[in-house]
Backbone as JSON, one array per atom type, in Angstrom:
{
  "sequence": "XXXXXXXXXXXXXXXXXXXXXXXXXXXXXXXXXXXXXXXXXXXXXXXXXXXXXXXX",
  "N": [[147.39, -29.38, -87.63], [145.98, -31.25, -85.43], [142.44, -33.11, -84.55], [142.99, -32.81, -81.47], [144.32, -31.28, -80.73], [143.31, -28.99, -81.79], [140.59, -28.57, -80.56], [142.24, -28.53, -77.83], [143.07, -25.73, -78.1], [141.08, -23.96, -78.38], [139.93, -24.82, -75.57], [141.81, -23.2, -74.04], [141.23, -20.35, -74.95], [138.92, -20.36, -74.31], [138.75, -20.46, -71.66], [140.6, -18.1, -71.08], [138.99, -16.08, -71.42], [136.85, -16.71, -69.67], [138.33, -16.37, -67.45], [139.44, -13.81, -67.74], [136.64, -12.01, -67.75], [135.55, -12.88, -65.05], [137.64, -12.93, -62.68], [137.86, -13.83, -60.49], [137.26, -16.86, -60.02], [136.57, -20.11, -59.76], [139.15, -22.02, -60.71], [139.6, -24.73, -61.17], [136.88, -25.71, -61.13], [136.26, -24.56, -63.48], [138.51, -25.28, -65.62], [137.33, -28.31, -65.21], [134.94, -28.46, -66.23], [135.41, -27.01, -69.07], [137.44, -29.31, -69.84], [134.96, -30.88, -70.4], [133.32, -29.78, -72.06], [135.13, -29.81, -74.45], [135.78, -31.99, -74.77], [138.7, -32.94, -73.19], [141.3, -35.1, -73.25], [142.84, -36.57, -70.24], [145.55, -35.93, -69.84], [145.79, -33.6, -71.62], [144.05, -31.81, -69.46], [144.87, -31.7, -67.89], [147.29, -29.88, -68.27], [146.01, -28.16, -68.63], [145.31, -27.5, -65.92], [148.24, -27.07, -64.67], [148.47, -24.89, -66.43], [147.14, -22.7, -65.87], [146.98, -22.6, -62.85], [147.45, -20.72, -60.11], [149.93, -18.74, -59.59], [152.5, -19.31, -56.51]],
  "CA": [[146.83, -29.4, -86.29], [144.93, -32.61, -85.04], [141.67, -32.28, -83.66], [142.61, -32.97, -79.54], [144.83, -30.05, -80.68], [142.22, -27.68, -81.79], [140.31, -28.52, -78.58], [142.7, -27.83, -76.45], [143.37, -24.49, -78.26], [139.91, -23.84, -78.02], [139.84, -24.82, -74.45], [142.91, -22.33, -73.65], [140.92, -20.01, -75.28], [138.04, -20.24, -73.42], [139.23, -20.18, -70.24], [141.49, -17.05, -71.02], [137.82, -15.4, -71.79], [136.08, -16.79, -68.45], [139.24, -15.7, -66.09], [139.21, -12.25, -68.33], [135.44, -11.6, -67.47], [135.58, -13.16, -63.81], [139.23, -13.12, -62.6], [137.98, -14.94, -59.09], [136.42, -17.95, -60.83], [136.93, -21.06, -59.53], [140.11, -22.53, -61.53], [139.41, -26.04, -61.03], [135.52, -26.14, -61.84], [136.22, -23.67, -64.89], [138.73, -26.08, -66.19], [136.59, -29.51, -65.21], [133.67, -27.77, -67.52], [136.42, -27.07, -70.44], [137.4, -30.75, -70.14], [133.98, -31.62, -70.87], [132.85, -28.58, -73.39], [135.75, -29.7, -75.96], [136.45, -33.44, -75.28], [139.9, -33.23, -73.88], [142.06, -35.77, -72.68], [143.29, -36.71, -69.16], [146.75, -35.06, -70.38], [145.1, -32.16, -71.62], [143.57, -31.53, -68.33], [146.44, -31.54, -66.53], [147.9, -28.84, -69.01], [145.43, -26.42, -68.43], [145.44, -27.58, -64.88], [149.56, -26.57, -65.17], [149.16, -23.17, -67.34], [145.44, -21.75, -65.23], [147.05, -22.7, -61.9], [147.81, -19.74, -59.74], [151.72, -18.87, -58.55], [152.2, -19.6, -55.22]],
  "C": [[145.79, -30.51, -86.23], [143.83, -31.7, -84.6], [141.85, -32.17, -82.32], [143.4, -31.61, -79.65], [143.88, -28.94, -80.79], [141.49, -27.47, -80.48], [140.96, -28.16, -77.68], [142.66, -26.55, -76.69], [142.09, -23.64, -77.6], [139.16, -23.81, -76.53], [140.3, -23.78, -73.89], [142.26, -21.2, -74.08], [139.86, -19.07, -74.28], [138.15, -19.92, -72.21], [139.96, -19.31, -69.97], [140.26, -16.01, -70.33], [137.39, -15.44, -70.34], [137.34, -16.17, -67.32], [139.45, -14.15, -66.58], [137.89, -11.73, -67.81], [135.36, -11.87, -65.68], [136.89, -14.12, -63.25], [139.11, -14.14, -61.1], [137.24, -16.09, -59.05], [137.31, -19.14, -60.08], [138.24, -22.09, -60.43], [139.74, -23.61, -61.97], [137.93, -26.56, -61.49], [135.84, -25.62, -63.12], [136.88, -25.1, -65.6], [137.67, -27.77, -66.27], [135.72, -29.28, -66.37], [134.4, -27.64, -68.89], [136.62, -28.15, -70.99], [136.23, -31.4, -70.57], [133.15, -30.97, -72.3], [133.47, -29.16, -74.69], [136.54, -31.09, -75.54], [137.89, -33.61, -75.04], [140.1, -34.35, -73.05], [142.55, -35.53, -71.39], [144.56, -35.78, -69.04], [146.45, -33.62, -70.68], [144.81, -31.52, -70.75], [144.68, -31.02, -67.58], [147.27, -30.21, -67.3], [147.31, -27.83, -68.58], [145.35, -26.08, -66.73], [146.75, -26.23, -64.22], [149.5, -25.08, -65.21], [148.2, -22.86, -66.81], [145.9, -21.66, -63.83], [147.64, -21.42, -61.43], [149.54, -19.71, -58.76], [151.22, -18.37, -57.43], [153.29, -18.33, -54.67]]
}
């Protein structure tokens, strides 16, 4: 496992935790703050963007 990998895990992680504790959390700030907490990538972003986004 690289590190942008651990970070993201770590990200995915995190953000399971914050939408577990407060399920009507802003998606989009939560993640922006993740992206900056653990260093990820533009790509990355867009992943958690992807897998946090709510079905329509």
């Amino acid at each position: 496992m690289t590190i942008q990998d651990a970070a993201l895990h770590r990200a995915v992680e995190w953000m399971s935790d914050r939408l577990r504790e407060e399920p009507g959390a802003n998606r989009g700030e939560l993640i922006d703050q993740a992206s900056r907490e653990f260093g990820l990538t533009p790509l990355q972003e867009e992943f958690l963007y992807r897998q946090f986004s709510k079905p329509a």
